[in-house]
VMD Tcl script that draws the C-alpha trace (Angstrom):
set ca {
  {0.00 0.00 0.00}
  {2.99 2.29 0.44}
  {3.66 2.11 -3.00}
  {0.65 4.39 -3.80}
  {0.31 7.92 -2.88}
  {-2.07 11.04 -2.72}
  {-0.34 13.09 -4.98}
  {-1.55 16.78 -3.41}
  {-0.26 15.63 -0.06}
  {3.37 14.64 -1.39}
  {3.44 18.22 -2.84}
  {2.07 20.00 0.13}
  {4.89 18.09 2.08}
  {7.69 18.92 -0.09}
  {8.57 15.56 -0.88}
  {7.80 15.43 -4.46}
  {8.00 18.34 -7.28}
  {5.42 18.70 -9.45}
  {7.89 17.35 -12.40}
  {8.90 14.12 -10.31}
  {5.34 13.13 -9.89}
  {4.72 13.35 -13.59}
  {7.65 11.48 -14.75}
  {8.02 9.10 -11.40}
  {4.16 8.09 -11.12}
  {0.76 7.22 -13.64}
  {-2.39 8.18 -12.11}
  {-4.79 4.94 -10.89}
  {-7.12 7.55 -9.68}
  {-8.23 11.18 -9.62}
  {-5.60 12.57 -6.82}
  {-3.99 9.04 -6.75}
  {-0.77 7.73 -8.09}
  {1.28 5.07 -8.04}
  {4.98 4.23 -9.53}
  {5.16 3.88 -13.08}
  {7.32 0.59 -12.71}
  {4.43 -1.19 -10.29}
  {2.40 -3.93 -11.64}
  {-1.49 -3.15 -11.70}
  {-2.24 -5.43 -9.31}
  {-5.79 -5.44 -7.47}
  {-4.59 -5.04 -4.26}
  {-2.59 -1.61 -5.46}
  {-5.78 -0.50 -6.81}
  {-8.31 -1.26 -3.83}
  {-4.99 0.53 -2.29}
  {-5.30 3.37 -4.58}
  {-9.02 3.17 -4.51}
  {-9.22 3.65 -0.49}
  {-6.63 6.36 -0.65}
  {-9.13 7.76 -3.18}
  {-12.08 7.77 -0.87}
  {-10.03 9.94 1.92}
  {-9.36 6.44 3.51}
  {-12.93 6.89 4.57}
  {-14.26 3.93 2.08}
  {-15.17 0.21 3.70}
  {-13.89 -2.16 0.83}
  {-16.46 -5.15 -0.13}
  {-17.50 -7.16 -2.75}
  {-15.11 -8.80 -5.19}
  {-12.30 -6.82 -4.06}
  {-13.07 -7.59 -0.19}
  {-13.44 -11.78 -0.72}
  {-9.74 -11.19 -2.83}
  {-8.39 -9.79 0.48}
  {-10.05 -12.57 2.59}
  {-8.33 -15.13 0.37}
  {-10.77 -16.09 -2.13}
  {-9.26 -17.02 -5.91}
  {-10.52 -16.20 -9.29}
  {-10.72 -12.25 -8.92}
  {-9.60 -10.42 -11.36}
  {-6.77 -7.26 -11.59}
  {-9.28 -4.96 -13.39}
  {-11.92 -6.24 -11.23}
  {-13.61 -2.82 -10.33}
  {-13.45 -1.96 -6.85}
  {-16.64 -1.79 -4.94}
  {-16.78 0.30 -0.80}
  {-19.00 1.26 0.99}
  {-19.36 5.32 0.93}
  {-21.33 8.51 0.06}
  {-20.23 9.13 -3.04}
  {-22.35 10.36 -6.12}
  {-19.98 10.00 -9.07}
  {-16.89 7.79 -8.68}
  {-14.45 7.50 -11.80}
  {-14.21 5.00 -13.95}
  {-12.68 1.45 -11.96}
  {-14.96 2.22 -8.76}
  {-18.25 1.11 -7.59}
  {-19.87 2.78 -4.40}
  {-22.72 1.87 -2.18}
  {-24.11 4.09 -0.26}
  {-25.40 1.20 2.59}
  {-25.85 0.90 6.52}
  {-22.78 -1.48 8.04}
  {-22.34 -2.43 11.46}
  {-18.72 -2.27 13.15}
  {-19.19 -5.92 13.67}
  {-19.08 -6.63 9.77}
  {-16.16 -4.56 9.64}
  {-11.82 -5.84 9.83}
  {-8.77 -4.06 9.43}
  {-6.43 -5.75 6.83}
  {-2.93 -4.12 6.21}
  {-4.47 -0.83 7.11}
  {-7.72 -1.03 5.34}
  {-11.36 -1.02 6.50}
  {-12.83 -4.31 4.86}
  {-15.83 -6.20 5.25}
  {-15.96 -9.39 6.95}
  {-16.63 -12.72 5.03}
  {-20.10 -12.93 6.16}
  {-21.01 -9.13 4.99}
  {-18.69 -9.37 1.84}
  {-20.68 -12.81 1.26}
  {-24.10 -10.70 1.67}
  {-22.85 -8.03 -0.55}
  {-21.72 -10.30 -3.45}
  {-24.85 -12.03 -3.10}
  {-27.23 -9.30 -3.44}
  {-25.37 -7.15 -6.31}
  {-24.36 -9.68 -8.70}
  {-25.72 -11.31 -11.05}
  {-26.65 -15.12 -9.90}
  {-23.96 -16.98 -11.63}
  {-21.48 -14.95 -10.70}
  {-22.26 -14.27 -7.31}
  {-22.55 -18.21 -6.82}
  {-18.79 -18.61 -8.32}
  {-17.43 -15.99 -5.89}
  {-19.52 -17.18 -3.38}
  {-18.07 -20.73 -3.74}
  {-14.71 -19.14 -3.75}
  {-14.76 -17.20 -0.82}
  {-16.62 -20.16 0.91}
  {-13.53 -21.94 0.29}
  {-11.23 -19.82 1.63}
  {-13.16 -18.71 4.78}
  {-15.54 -21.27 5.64}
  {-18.00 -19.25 5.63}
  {-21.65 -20.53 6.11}
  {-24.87 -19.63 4.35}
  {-26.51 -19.69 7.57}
  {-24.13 -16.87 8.62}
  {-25.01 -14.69 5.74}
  {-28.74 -15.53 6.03}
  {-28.64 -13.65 9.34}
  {-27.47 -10.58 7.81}
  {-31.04 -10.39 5.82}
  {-32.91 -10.28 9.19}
  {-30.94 -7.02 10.14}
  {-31.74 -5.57 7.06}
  {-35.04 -6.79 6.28}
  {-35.32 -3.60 3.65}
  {-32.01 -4.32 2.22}
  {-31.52 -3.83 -2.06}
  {-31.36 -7.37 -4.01}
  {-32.84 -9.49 -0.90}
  {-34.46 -11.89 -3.37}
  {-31.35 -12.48 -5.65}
  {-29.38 -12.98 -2.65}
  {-31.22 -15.68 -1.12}
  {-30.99 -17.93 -4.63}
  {-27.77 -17.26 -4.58}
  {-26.60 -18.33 -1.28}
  {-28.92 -21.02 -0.77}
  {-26.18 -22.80 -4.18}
  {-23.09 -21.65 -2.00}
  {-21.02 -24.37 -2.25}
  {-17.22 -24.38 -0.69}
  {-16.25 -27.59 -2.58}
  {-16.21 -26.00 -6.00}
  {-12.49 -25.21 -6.33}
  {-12.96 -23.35 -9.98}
  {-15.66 -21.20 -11.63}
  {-15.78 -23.89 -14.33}
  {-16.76 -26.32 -11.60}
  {-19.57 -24.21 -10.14}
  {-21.06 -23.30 -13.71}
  {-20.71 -27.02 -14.43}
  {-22.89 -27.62 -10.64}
  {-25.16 -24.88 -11.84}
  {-25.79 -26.28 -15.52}
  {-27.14 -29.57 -13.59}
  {-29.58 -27.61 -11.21}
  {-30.91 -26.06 -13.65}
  {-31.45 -28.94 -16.11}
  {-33.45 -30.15 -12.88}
  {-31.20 -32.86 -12.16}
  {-30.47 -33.27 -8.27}
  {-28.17 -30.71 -6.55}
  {-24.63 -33.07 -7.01}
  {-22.73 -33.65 -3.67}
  {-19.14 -31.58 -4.26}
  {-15.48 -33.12 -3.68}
  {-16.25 -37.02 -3.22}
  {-13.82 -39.49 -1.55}
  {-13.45 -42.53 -3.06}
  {-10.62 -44.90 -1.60}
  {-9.82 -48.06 -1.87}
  {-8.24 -48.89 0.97}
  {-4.75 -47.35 -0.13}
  {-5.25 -44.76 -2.05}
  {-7.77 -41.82 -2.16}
  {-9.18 -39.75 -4.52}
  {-11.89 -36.99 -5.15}
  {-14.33 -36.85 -7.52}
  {-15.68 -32.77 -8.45}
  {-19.58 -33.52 -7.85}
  {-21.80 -36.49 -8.04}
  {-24.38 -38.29 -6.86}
  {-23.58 -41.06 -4.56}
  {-26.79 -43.58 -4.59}
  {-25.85 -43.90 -8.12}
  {-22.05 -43.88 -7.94}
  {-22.72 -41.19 -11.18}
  {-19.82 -38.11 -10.44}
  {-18.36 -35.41 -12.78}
  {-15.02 -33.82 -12.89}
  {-14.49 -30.60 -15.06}
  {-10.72 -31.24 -16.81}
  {-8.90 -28.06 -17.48}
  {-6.22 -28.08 -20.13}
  {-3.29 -29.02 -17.84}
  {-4.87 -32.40 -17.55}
  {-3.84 -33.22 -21.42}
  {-0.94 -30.96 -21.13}
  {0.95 -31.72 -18.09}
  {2.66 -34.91 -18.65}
  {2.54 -35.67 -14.65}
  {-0.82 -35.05 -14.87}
  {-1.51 -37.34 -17.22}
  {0.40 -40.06 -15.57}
  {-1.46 -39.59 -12.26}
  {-4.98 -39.57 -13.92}
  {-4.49 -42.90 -15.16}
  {-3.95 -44.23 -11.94}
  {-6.96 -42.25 -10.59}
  {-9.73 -43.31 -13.34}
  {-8.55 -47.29 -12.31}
  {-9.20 -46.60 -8.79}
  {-12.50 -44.51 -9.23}
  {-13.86 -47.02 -11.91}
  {-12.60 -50.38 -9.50}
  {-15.04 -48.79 -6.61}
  {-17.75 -48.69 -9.51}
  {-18.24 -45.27 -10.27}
  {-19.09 -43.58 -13.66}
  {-16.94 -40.61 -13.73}
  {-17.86 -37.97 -16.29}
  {-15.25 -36.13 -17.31}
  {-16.50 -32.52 -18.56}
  {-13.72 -29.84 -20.90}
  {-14.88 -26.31 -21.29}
  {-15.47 -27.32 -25.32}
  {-18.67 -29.47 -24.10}
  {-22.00 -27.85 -24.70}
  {-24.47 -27.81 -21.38}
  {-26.91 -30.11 -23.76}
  {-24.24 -32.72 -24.13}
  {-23.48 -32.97 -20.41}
  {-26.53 -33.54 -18.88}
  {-27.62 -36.00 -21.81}
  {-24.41 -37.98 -20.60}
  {-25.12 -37.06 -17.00}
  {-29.39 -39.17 -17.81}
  {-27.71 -41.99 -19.82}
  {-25.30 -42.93 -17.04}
  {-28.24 -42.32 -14.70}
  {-30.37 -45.17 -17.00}
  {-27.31 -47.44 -16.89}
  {-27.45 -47.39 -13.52}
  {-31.61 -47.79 -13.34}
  {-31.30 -44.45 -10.90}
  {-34.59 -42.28 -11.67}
  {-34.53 -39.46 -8.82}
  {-37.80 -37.57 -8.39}
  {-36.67 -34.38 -9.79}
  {-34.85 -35.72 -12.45}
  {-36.98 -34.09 -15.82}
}
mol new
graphics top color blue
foreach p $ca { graphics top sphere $p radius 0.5 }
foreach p [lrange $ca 0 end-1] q [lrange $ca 1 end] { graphics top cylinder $p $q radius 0.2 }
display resetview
């Protein structure tokens, strides 16, 4: 965070001329710099961001789960606080909402919100499948509960996106441990298959491994294969042994690559379900 700067306050103070801030630093925001060699990481810009706000903001959102330890955020993910502000620039989103100092940390000198209110937030303001595939992720690295955030909506009974936040966190799911695997989770909900239990163990014994999702009265699971699978030679060599051991306790393991249509999954996902003469009640 020391690496950005508040460019009228380094000139007040002497410290910088007008001619080294020009040539020394780029500007992230209006009255906000940062050195011209520094990569444009998210954390310098929720940096730059707070230093924007007259350290006054209360980062949440995206940028808040990123801080808690949650994967899969993006650098030019824009930056969302909480504070009165009717026109922030470009790379800034601002909520004007009631918090609680109990839904409130300091991280490395910034105001953030806690996993259960960042969990709320990302839940209400995004769209469903996105706020599911943060939500998994910051699950993941927090442990936080749905139950937790669910409490939040009883102290703000009034609060904006209520309804979109309760479909979203009642799919919360910690044991997704990619976006690809909660959109592949989501694509079987919504076909109307059963929700899939995530991150089976299947052992033999010996040796352990997990499966993504499945359904265990059918011993039907999925795994979502990124490209490393194919392309990582010790990869490769490990999945062999891992598809013997899955398929010698009986399972049919699905495996799913991003060039698979949804259509093509879950017609795979109802034939192994007829192999295995499994016909759940809200299968459609």
């Amino acid at each position: 965070m020391s690496e950005v700067v508040v460019g009228g306050e380094l000139l007040a103070s002497g410290a910088l001329t007008r001619g080294q801030l020009r040539w020394n630093y780029r500007r992230l925001f209006p009255g906000v710099y940062a050195p011209k060699e520094s990569s444009p990481t998210l954390r310098l810009r929720v940096a730059g961001a707070w230093l924007w706000s007259g350290r006054n903001g209360v980062v949440t959102g995206r940028a808040a789960a990123a801080i808690h330890g949650a994967l899969w955020v993006g650098a030019t993910t824009p930056v969302e606080m909480l504070w009165q502000c009717g026109r922030p620039p470009e790379g800034i989103i601002v909520r004007n909402e009631r918090v609680h100092d109990d839904e409130l940390l300091e991280v490395g000198g910034l105001l953030v919100t806690t996993p259960r209110r960042t969990a709320f937030d990302l839940a209400r303001h995004l769209p469903r499948d996105s706020a599911v595939a943060h939500l998994d992720a910051l699950a993941r690295a927090t442990g936080v509960t749905t139950a937790q955030v669910s409490a939040l909506a009883e102290r703000y009974p009034r609060a904006r996106g209520l309804p979109r936040a309760r479909v979203a966190l009642d799919l919360m799911d910690g044991g997704a441990q990619s976006p690809r695997e909660t959109d592949l989770r989501l694509t079987l909900i919504d076909a109307g298959l059963p929700r899939p239990r995530t991150q089976i163990r299947v052992s033999d014994g010996y040796r352990e491994a997990f499966i993504d999702m499945g359904y265990d009265e059918a011993k039907v699971g999925l795994d979502y294969e990124g490209s490393h699978h194919s392309t990582d030679r010790g990869q490769y060599v490990h999945d062999i042994g891992r598809t013997e051991l899955i398929d010698n306790q009986g399972w049919i393991d699905i495996k799913v690559v991003k060039e698979h249509s949804r259509a093509f999954v879950i017609h795979r996902v109802r034939e192994a379900f007829t192999r295995r003469g499994w016909a759940p009640q809200t299968l459609r």
